[in-house]
N, C-alpha and C positions, 0 to 999 in steps of 0.2 A: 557155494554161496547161499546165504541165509535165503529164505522166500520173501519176495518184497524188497528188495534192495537192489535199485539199477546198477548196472555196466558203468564202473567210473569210467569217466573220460580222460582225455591224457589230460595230462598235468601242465597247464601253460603260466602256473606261477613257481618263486623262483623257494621251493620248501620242499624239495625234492629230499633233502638227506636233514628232515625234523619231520617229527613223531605227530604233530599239530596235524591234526583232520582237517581239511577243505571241505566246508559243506559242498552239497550240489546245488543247482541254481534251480532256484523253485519254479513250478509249476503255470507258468503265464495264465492257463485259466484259473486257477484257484486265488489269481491277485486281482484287487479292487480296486487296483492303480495304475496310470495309463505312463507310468514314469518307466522309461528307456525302452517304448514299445514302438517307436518311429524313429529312423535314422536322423531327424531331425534335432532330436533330444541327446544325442550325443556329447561328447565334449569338441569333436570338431565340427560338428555344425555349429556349436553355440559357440565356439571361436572366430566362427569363419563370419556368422552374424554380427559379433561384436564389432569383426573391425569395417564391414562394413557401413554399419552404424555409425560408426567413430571416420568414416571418409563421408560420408554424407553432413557430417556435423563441421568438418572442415573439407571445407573444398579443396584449399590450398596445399592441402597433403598429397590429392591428385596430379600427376605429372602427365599432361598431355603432350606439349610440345618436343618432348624427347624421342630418341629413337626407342622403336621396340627391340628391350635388352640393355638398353644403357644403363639401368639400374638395376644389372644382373652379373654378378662375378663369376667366370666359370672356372672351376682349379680342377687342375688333372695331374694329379701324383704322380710319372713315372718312375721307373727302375734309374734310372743319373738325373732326369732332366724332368724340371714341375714347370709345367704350362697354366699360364694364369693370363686371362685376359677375360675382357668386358666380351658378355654375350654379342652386341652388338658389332666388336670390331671383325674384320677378316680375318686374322690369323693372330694365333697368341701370343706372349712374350714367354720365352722359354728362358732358363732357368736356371743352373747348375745347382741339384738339392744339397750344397754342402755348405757350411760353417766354419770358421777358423775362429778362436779366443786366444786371447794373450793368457799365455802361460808361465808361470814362476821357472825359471832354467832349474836345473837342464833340460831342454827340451828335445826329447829325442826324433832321432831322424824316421821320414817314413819307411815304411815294411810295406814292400808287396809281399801280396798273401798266393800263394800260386795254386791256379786251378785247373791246368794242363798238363798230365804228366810230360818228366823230362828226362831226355835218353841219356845214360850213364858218364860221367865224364873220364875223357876219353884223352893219350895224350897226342894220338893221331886225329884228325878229324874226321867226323861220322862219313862213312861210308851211306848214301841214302840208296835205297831199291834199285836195282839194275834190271835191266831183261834179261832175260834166259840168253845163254850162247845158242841154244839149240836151234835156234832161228825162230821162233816164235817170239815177237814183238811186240804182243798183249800180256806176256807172263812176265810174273816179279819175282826174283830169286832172292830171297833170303839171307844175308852174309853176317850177319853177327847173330848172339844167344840173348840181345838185351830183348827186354820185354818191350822197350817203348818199341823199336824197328817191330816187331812180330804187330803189332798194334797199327802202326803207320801202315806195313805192309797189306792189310786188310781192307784199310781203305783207299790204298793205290790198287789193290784187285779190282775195287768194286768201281774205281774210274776208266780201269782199260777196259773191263766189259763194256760198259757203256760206250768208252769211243771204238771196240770189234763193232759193236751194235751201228752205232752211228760210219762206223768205214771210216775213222777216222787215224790217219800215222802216227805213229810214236816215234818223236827225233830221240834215235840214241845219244847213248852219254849226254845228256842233257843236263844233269843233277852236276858232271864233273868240268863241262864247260862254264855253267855259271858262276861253279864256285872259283874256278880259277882267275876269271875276271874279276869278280868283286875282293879276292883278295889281293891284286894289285891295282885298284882303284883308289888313287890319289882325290881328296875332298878339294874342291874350290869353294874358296874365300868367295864372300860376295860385299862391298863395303858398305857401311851403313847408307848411306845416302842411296844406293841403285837398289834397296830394298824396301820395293813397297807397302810389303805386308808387317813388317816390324813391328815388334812388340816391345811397348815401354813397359819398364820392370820396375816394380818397386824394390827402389833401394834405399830411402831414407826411413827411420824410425815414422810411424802415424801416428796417433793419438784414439783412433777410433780403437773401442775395447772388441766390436766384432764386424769381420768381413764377412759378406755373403757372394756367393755365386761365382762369378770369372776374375773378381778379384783375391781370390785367395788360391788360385790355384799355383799360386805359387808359396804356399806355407806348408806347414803340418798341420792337416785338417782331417776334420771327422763327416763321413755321410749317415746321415739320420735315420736314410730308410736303407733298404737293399731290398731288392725284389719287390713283392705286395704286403712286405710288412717291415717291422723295425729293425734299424739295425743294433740289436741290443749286444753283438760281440764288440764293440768300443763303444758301448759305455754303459755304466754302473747304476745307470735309473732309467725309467721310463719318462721320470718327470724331464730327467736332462734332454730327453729324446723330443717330446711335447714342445720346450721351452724354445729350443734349435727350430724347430718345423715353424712354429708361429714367428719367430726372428725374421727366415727367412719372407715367408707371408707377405708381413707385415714392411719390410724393407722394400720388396716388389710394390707394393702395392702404392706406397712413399713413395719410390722412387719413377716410377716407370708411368704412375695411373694419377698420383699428385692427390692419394686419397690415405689422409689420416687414420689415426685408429679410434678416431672421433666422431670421422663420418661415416665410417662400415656402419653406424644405426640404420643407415640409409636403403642398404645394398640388402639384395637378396645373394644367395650363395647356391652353386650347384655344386656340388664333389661328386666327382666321380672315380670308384673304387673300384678295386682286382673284382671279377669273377668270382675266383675262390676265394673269396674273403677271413680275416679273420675277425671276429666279432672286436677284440679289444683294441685293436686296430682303428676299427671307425668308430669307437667310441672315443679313442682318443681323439682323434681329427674331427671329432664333432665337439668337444670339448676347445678344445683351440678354435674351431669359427665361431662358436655362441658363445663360450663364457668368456675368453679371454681377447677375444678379437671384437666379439659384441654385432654379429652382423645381425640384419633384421629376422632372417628366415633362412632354412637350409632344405634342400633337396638334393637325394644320394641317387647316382645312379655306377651301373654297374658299365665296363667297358666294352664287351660287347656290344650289350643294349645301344648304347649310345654312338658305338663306330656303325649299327645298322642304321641308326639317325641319318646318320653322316653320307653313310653311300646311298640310301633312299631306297633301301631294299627293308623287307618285312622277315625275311627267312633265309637264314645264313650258318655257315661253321664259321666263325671267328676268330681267326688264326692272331694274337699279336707276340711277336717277338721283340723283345725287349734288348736291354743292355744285359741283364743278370738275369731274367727267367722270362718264360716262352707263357701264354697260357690260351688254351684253346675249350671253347664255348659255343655249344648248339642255340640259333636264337630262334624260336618259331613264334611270329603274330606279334612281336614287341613283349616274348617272355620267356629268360634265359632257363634252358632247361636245366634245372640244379643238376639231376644225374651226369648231365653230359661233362660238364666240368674238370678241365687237365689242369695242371702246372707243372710246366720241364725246368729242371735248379740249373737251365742254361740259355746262354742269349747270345750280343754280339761281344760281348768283352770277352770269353772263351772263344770267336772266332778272331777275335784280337791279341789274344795270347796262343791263340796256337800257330798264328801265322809268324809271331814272332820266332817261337819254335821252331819253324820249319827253314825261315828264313836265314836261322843262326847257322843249320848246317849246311848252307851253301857259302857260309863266311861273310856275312852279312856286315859290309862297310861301316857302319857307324857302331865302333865296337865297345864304345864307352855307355851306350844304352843300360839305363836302368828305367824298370816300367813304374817303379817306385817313386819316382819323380813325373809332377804332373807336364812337362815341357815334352818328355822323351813318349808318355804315352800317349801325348797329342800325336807325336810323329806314327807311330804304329797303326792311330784311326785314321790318320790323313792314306795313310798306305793302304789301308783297308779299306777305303772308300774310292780310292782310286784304283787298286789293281784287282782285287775280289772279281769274282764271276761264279756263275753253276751254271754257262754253255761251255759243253766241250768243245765247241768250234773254237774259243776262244786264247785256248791254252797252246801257246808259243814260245818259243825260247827270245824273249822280246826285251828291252831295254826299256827299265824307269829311271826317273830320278824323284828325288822328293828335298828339303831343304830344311837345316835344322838349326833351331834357333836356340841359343840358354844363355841367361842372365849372365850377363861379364867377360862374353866371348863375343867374336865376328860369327857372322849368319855363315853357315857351310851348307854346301851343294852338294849332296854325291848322285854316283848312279848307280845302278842295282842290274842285274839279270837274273831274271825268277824262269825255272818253266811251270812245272805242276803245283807248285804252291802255293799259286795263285786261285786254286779252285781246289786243293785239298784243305786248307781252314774254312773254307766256307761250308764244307761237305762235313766238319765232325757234328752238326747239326743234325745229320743222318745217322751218321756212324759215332755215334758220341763212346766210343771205347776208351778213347785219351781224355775223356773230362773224371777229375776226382771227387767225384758226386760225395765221398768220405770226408775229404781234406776242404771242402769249400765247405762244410756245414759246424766243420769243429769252431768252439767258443760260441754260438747261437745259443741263449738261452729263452724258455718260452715266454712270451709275454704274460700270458694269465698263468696262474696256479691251480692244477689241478683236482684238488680240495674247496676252491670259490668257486661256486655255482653263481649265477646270473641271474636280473630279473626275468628270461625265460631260459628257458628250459632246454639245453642241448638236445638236440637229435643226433646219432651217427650219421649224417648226412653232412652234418656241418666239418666233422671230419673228414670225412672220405667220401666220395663218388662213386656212384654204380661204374661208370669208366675205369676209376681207379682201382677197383678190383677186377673188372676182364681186364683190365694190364697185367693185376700179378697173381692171375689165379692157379700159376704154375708154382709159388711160392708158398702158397697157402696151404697150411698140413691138410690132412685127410676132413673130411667132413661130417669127423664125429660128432658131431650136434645134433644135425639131419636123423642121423642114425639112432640116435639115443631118441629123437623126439618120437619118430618112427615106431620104435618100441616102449613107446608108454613111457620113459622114467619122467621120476618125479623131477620137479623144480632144484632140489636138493643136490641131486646127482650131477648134476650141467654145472660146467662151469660158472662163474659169472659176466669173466669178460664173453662167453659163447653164446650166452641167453642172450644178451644184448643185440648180438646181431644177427641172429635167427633170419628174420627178415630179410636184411640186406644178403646174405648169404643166398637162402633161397631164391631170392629174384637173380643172382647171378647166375645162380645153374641153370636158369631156363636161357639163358643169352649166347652159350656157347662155351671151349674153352680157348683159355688165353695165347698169349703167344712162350713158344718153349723156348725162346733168347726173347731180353731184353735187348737187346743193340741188333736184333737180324733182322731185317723184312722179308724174308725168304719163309719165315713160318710165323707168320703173325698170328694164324686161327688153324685152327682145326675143322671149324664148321662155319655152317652158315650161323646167322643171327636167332632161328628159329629152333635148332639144332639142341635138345636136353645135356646136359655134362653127365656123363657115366659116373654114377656113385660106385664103387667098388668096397666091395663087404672087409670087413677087420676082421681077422681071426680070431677069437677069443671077445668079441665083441656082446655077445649074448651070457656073456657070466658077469657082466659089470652091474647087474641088480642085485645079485647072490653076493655077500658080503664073501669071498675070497679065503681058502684057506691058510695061504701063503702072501707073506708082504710080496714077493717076487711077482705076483700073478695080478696084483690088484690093479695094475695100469698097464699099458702099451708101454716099453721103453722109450719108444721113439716120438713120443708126445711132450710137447715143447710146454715148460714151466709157467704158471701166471705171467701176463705181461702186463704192462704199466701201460698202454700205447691209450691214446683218447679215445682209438677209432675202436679199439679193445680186441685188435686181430691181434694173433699170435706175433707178427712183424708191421713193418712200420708200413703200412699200405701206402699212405703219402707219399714217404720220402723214395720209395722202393719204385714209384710208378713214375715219378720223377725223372727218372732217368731213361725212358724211353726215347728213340728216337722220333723225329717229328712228324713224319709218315704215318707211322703206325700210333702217335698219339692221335694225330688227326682221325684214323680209323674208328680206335676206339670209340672215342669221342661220338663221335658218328652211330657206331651201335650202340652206345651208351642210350640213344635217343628214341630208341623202337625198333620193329622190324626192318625187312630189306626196303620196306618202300620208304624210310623213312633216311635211311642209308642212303637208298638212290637219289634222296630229295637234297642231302647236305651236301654233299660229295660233287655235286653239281651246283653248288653253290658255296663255295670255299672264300672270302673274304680274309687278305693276306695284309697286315697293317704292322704300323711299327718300324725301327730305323731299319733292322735285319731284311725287312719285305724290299729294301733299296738296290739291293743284289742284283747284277744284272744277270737274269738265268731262273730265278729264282719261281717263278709262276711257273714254266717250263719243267722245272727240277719237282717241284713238288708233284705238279699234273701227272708224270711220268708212274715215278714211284707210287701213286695213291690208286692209279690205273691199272699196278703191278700186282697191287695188292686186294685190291676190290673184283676185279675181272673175274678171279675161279672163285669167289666164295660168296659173291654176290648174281644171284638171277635176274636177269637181263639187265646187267650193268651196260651203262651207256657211257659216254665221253665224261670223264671229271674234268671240272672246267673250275679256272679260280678267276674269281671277279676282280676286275681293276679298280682303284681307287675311283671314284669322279675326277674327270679333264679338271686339272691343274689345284687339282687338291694333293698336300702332300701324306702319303701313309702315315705320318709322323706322328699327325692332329688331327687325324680325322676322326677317333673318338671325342676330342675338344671342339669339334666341330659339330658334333650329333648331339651335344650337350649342351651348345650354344643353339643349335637347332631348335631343342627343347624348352628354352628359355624363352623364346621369343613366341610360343603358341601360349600363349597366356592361360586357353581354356582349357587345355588339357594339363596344362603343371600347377591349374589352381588349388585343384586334389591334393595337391604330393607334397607341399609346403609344412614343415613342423618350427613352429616357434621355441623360443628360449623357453618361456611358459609353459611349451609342450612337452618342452626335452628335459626339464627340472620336475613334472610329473612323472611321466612315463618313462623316461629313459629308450634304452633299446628297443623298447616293446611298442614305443610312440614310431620308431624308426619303421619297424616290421606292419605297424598299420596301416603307418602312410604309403609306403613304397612297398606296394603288395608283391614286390617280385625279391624282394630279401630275402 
């Protein structure tokens, strides 16, 4: 570098890929000008001056008599269900996030999309795991070559240890008594009038052009989001995506709050967003509350953050399990630790489909079920909600009933006898081998385009997590980067996706190595957290400066081609990490965050929220396994203990509740506030000042 010419600094505007020079920012002594040398002189102090200027000049703009938060909307996005309620109320109105529009015929019928593998069909019925003849009543013997039974069978291993462990009986033939019962179980009739819970059905033509939420669950309809971002595999624009999300909004808000979209000038807004976020995601949804909803002001927060709100703790792991994805986040002092950051591509709707699964091959009574129709996979959560468990005490060969209701027929009763299936769908949570982490992501296209850069400036971080690479650092080729930098080569020689993440790489191998299965807790780590990763030398590594005399010689065969990936690893780190189980995402997570002491400090403060957290077993089940796992690679690991919700608060809303929390300390969320005015300057970059935890 020339003499005389400072160390640029990174690049936080959005001219990353033009040839246009950024001067440097001059010299504060050498200027004669006291202009942006106090924070006072800012753009949000002189915003923040104006309007209080502008409330001194009208009094009447001032609202004393009201509660604190009544003029504060708080929306929470989940995976099926958007909670929208006044800071002020108790609990929020929740939601169903889906849309129905009248469509030109033919309208085609709904597709479930299936994301449970399913065992071969068969013209006898499946056979499920039996015990050993040999007199051992904890072992499962094997009797057919399909793949799904070898997969099942894995995770009924890993239940009879647990009840050897706990001294708990295994009633034989259990799998062939139940099913012999429920296939000669006769349904009762129940007649309209002796059924309380009925459901009126729409059956004449409406006039309305769009339903929102529990009235259309009986249509062909489309969900806008999926997971922590859009659902862009049904449908053909982002704008259609935006247009649906604000429908909904704005009809809640109509209907349930009896506030126009006249009066949101009114309202302040809080949104609260995934963890792992994705940038065009909350620009979207900041675009629908300011321009097209017109609220007064917006503040984003993230879901941890704000589930700590909620429970009154400062320092937590944040476990929320969802309907379609899991995501776990370290909070220390009211500030989520980006590294630590997971998301599992699995929630309660795969332990709703795999119970459906389990329950067909015991010949599961109501044989007309399709999950494709919203009536039949009511019946499935109603069943899920009521027989699920993760106590082994709890699994008996015991009698349900549940009651099925569909449009143009009489209400039918049946009854059911489950033994273990009642606690092996809740368990693929752990053992997630039967979820098709493949087959659930086909048709997802990405929201942004990889050629549009932003007004700031991506970091590899915003891709992928220091967690997300101790998950899959057993997949990650060799650490020829390291090696090359090691020896001098030039700029030239490194790849480009490899340069890029130099950094993130090196900070991984001071953390340890990964786990050698994705779906085992049995070998999560190798080491402690403190523990260097053994680089091992390439062979022929030290001719890669000497231009090669042979094309044969000039690369490693076994060095994987350019990739496209954002995160710019040779594989998909995201998607790859994703699929851990939940134990050991939690783990990671947890190291993701620092040393052992800081390991000892989450682990002992686990924070379990979300519909999934409803499981009865569930705190128990987690404790166990996180205990199994931390105890030999963690120094003087103590009791992992997971925190309960607050007395009579539901897991459901309790980040809804840390964000209505939020709303009502005036002084502390006067900071965080970005105007229309603000977000038509700055954009994203207004977002990232205000909310210095983004």
């Amino acid at each position: 570098m020339p003499r005389g010419v400072p160390n640029a600094k990174k690049d936080e505007f959005g001219l990353r890929y033009t040839s246009f020079h950024v001067p440097l920012a001059q010299n504060p002594k050498h200027m004669g000008t006291s202009y942006l040398k106090s924070d006072s002189q800012t753009l949000w102090a002189r915003n923040a001056a104006r309007r209080q200027k502008a409330a001194e000049v009208d009094p009447a703009a001032q609202v004393s008599d009201q509660r604190r938060g009544s003029q504060t909307i708080v929306i929470h996005p989940g995976s099926k269900l958007m909670r929208i309620g006044k800071a002020s109320d108790v609990t929020p109105v929740s939601i169903p996030t889906v849309v129905a529009r009248k469509q030109k015929p033919p309208v085609h019928p709904p597709e479930f999309r299936e994301g449970v593998s399913r065992p071969r069909k068969r013209a006898s019925p499946p056979t499920p795991p039996t015990s050993s003849p040999v007199g051992d009543e904890y072992a499962v013997q094997l009797e057919s070559d399909d793949p799904f039974d070898a997969k099942l069978a894995s995770i009924t291993v890993s239940l009879r240890e647990r009840m050897r462990f706990y001294k708990l009986r295994v009633t034989p033939n259990a799998a062939s008594i139940a099913s012999s019962f429920n296939d000669q179980f006769k349904p009762e009739t129940i007649p309209e009038a002796n059924d309380p819970f009925r459901v009126e059905w729409i059956q004449k033509p409406i006039n309305e052009d769009v339903l929102v939420g529990e009235a259309v669950l009986d249509y062909v309809v489309r969900w806008p989001t999926y997971g922590p971002n859009f659902n862009t595999r049904d449908y053909p624009s982002i704008q259609m995506i935006a247009n649906d999300i604000g429908t909904i909004i704005e009809h809640t808000l109509r209907e349930k709050f009896s506030i126009s979209k006249s009066q949101c000038k009114d309202y302040s807004v809080i949104l609260v967003i995934p963890d792992f976020y994705d940038r065009d995601y909350v620009r979207e949804y900041v675009n629908i509350l300011m321009l097209d909803l017109g609220f007064k002001q917006l503040c984003v927060l993230q879901e941890s953050l704000a589930a700590t709100y909620g429970a009154g703790i400062s320092n937590a792991c944040v476990v929320d399990i969802g309907a379609t994805c899991t995501s776990v986040a370290c909070v220390d002092e009211g500030l989520v630790i980006a590294d630590s950051r997971m998301s599992l591509n699995m929630g309660g709707d795969d332990v709703t489909e795999f119970l459906y699964v389990l329950l067909d091959r015991i010949s599961f009574p109501y044989r007309e079920i399709n999950l494709a129709r919203s009536y039949d996979w009511g019946v499935m959560e109603d069943l899920k909600a009521r027989l699920c468990t993760l106590a082994e005490g709890d699994v008996a060969l015991n009698l349900y009933d549940f009651v099925v209701r569909r449009p143009g027929k009489p209400t039918e009763k049946f009854g059911l006898r489950a033994y273990d299936e009642v606690i092996l769908a809740p368990m693929c949570i752990f053992e997630p081998r039967v979820i098709e982490f493949d087959r659930k992501r086909v048709g997802f296209r990405p929201v942004s385009h990889a050629d549009v850069t932003e007004e700031i400036i991506e970091n590899p971080s915003d891709h992928v997590t220091q967690a997300m690479i101790i998950s899959t650092q057993h997949l990650l080729p060799s650490p020829v980067t390291v090696l090359e930098a090691q020896n001098g080569l030039s700029r030239d020689t490194v790849p480009k996706q490899e340069q890029q993440d130099v950094p993130l790489s090196s900070t991984a191998t001071s953390i340890g190595d990964a786990p050698a299965q994705s779906t085992s807790t049995d070998s999560t780590a190798e080491g402690t957290a403190d523990a260097p990763m053994e680089i091992v030398d390439i062979e022929g590594e030290d001719k890669s400066t000497v231009p090669p005399p042979a094309p044969s010689q000039s690369a490693p065969p076994q060095l994987p081609p350019p990739t496209i990936n954002p995160s710019g690893f040779a594989i998909d780190v995201c998607f790859e990490a994703s699929k851990l189980p939940l134990d050991v995402a939690i783990f990671n997570s947890a190291r993701a965050s620092g040393g052992d002491e800081k390991i000892r400090k989450y682990l002992q403060a686990v924070l379990v929220i979300g519909g999934s957290a409803m499981i009865p077993g569930m705190a128990h089940a987690l404790e166990s396994r996180l205990q199994a796992i931390a105890t030999p690679l963690v120094p003087n690991m103590e009791k992992v203990q997971i925190i309960p919700p607050p007395k009579g608060v539901d897991p459901r809303v309790l980040a809804w509740k840390g964000a209505a929390v939020l709303a009502k300390m005036e002084s502390a969320v006067a900071d965080l506030w970005i105007t229309p005015a603000d977000w038509d300057i700055l954009g994203m970059r207004g977002l990232k000042e205000r909310c210095y935890y983004l």
